[in-house]
Structures are given as structure tokens and as C-alpha cells.
Backbone as CSV, one residue per row, in Angstrom:
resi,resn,N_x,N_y,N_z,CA_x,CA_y,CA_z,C_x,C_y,C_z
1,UNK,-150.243,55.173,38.948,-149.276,55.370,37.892,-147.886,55.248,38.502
2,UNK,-147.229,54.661,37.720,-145.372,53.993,38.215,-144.730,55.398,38.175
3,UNK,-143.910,55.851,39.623,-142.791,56.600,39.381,-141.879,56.415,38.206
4,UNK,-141.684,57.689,37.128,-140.333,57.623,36.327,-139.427,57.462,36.863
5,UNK,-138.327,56.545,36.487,-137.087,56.520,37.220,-136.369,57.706,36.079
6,UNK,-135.161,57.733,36.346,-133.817,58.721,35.304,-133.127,57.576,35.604
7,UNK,-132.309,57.520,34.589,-130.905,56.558,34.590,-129.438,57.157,35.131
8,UNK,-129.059,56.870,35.958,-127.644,57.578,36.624,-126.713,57.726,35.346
9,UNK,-126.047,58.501,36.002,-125.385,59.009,34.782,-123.861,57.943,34.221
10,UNK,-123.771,57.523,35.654,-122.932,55.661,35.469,-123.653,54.816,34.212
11,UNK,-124.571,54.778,34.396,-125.927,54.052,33.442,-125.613,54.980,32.264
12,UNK,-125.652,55.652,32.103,-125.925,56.767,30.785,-124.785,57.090,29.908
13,UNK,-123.404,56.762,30.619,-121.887,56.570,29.937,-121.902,55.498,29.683
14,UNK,-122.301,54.130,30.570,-122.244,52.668,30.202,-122.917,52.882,28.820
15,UNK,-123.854,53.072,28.527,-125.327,53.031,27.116,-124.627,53.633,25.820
16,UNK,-123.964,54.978,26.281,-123.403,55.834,25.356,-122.470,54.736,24.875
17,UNK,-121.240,54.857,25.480,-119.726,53.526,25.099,-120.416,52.324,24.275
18,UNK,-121.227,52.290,24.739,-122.269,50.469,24.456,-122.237,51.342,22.963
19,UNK,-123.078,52.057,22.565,-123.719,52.951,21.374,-122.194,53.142,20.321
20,UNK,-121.532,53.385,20.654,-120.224,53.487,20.243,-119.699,52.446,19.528
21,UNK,-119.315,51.829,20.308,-118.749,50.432,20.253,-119.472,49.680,18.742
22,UNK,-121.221,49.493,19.507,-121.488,49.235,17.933,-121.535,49.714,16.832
23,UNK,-121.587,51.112,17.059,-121.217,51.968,15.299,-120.100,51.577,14.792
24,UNK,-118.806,51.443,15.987,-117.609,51.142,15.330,-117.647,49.895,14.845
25,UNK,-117.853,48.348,15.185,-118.123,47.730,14.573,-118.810,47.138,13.697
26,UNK,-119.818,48.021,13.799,-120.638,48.184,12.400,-120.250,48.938,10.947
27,UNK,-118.983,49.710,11.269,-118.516,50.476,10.463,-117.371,49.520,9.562
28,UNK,-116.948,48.665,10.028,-116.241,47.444,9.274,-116.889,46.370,8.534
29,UNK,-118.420,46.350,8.517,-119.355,45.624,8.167,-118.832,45.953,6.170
30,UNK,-118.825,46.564,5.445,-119.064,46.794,4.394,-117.496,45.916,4.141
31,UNK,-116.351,46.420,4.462,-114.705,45.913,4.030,-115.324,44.225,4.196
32,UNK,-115.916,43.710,5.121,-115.784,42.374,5.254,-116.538,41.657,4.303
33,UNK,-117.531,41.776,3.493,-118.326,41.642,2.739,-117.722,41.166,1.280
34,UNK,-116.783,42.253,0.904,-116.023,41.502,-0.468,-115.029,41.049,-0.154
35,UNK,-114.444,40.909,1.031,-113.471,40.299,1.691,-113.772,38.592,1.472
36,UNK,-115.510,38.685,2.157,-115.912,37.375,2.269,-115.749,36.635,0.694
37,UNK,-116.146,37.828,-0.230,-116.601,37.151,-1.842,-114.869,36.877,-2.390
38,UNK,-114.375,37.689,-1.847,-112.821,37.466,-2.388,-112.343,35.807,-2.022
39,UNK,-112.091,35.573,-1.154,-112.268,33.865,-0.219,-112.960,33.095,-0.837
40,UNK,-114.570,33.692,-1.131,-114.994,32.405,-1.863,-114.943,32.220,-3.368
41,UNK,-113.905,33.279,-3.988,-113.948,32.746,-5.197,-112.089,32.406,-5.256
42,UNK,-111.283,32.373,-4.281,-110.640,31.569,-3.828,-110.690,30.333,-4.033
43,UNK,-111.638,30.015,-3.133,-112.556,28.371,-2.936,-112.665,27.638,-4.121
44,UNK,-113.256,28.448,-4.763,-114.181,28.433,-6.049,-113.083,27.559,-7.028
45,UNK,-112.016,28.856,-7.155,-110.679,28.800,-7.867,-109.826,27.603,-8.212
46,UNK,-110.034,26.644,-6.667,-109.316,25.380,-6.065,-109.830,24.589,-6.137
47,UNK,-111.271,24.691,-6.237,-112.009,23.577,-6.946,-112.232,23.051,-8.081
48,UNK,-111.355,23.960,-8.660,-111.553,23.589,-10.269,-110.865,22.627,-10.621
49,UNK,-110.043,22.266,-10.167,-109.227,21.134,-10.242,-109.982,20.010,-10.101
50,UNK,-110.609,19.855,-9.168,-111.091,18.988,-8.138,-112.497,18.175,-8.636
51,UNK,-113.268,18.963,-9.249,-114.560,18.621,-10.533,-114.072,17.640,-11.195
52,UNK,-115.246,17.092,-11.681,-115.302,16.286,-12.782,-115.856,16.788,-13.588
53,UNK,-116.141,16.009,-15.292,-116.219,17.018,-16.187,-117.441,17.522,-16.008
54,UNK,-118.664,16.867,-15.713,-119.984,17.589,-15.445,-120.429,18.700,-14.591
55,UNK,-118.992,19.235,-14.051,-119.243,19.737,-12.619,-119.125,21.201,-13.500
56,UNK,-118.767,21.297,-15.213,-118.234,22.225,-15.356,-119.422,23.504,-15.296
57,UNK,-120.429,23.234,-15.574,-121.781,24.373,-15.347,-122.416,24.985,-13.826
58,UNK,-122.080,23.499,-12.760,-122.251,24.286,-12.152,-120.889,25.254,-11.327
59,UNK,-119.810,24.752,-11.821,-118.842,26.244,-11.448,-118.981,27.508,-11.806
60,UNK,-119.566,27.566,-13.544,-120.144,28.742,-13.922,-121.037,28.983,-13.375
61,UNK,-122.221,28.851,-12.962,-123.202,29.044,-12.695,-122.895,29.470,-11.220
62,UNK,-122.420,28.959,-10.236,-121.297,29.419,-9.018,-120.497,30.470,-9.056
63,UNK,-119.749,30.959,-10.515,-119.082,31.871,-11.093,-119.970,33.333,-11.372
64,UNK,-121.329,32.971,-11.610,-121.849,34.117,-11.940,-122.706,34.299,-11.065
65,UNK,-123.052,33.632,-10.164,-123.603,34.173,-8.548,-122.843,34.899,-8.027
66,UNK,-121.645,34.312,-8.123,-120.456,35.489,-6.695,-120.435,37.018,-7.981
67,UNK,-120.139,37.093,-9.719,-120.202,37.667,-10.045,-121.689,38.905,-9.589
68,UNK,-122.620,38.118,-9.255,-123.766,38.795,-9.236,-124.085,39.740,-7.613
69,UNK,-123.669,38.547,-7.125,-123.213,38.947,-5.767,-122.352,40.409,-5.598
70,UNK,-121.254,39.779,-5.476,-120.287,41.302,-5.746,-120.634,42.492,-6.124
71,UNK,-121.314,42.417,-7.790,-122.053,43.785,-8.131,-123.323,44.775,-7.144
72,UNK,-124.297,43.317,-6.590,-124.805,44.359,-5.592,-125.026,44.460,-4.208
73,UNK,-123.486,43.528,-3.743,-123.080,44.768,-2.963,-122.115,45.745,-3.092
74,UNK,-121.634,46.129,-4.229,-121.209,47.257,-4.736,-122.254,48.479,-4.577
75,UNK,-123.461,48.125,-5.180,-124.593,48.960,-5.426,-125.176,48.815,-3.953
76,UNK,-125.091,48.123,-3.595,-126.124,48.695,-1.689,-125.176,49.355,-0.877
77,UNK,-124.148,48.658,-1.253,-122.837,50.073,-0.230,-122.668,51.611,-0.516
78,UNK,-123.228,51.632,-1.574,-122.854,52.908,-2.595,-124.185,53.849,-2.094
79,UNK,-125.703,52.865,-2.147,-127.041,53.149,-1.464,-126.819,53.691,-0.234
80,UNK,-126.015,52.836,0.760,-126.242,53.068,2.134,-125.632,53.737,2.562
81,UNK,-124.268,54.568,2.119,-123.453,55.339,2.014,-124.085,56.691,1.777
82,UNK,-124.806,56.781,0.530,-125.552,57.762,0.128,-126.934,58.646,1.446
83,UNK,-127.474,57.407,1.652,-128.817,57.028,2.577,-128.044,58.026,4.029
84,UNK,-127.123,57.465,4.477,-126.382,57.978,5.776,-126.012,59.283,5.261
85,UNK,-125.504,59.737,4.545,-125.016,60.917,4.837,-126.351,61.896,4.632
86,UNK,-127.638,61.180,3.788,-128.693,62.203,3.840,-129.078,62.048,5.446
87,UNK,-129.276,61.099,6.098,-129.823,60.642,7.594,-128.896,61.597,8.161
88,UNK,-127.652,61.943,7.646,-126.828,63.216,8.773,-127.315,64.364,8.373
89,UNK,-127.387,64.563,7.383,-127.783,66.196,6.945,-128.531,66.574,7.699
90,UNK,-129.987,65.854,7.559,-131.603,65.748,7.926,-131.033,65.938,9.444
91,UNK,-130.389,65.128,10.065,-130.530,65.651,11.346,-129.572,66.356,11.793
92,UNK,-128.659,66.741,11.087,-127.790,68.195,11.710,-128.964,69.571,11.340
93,UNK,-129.739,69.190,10.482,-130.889,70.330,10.002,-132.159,70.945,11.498
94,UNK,-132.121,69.169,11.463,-133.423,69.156,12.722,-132.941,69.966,14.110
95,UNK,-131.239,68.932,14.421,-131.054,69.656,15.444,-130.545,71.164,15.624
96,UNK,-130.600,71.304,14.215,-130.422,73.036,14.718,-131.277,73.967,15.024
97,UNK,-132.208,73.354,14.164,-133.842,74.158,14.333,-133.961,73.986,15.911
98,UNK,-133.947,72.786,16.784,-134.589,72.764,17.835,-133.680,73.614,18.493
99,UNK,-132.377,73.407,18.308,-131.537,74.248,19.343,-131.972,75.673,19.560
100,UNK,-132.195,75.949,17.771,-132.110,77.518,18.102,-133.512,78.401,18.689
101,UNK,-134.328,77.008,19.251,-135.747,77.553,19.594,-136.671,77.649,18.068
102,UNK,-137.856,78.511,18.283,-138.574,78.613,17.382,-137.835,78.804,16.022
103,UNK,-138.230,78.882,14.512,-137.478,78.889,13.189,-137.925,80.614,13.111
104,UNK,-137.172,81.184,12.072,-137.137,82.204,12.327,-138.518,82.445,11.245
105,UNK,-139.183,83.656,11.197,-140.234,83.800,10.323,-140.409,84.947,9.638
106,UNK,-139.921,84.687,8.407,-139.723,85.515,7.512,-141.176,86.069,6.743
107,UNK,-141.214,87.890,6.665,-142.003,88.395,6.122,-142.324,88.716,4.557
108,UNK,-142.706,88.381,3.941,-142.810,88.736,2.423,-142.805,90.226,1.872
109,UNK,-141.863,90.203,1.314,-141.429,91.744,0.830,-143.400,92.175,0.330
110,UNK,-143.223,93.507,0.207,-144.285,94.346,0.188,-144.681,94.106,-0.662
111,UNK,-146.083,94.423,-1.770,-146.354,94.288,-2.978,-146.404,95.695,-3.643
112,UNK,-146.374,96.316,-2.805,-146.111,98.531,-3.188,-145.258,98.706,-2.176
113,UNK,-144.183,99.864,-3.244,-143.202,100.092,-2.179,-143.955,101.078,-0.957
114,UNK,-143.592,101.207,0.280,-143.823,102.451,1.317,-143.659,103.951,1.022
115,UNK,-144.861,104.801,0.687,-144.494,106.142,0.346,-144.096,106.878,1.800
116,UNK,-142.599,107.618,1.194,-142.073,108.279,2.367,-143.080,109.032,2.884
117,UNK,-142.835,109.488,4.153,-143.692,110.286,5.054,-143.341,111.678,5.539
């Protein structure tokens, strides 16, 4: 059986920063998204000129994709937004339990009170 190695702790700040880095740029992921749909109905906008008359359905039809578009990612940002902050709860929950050792264990009140003695 292979010796476990441990990762130096050089190794273990490199991983962490690494870990970082991509949350933060993952955290701009949502702004760029209607950013992108904003641009392409830009595009869209400038082409209208540019059609001929048959071209006019499929601009609509182009028109109500980005419309369709847009709406859900409105609705999956709103999801994943939601989703994360339960994924924090859940584990600010977990890690407290483990921290604090065993959960505490509560007794069920009596079903007759205790006659004094």
C-alpha cells in the first residue's frame, strides 16, 4: 500500500488562491450573460436595415429567441441565486454541528409531572 503524502502548506495556499480566483470569476458570469443578449440585439437592430423584404420573419423569429432567451436567464439566475444561498445555509448548519462535536440530545418533557419528595 502507497505512503499518503500531505500537501505542504506552499501547495495548500497555492490551491486555496487557485479556489478563489475562480469563485471570483465565476461571480461575473451572470452580469455577462445579458450583457451578451444586450449586443446581440444590437446586431439584430443594424440589421434591419440590411434585409431584404423576406428576411422580415426571420428577424422576428430572431427577435423572439433573444426575447426568450433573456427571460430564462432571468429565471435560472434568480434559481441559482436562490439554490446558493440554500447550499450556504445547509452548510453553515453542517459545519456547526461538526464543530460543536456530538448534537446536543434533547429529553422529552415527562408525561406525569414528578411528585415532590
Amino acid at each position: 500500500m502507497p505512503a499518503t503524502t500531505r500537501a505542504t502548506p506552499r501547495a495548500s495556499r497555492r490551491a486555496a488562491r487557485a479556489a478563489r480566483d475562480r469563485t471570483a470569476r465565476g461571480a461575473d458570469a451572470p452580469p455577462r450573460v445579458p450583457g451578451t443578449l444586450d449586443a446581440v440585439q444590437v446586431d439584430l437592430a443594424s440589421l434591419r436595415g440590411d434585409l431584404g423584404r423576406g428576411a422580415g420573419d426571420l428577424r422576428r423569429h430572431l427577435a423572439r429567441l433573444l426575447r426568450d432567451a433573456r427571460r430564462d436567464v432571468a429565471k435560472t439566475s434568480t434559481l441559482v441565486v436562490r439554490d446558493l444561498g440554500r447550499l450556504q445555509r445547509d452548510l453553515v448548519l453542517a459545519a456547526g454541528v461538526r464543530a460543536g462535536g456530538a448534537a446536543v440530545r434533547r429529553t422529552a418533557a415527562r408525561a406525569t409531572a414528578r411528585r415532590p419528595v
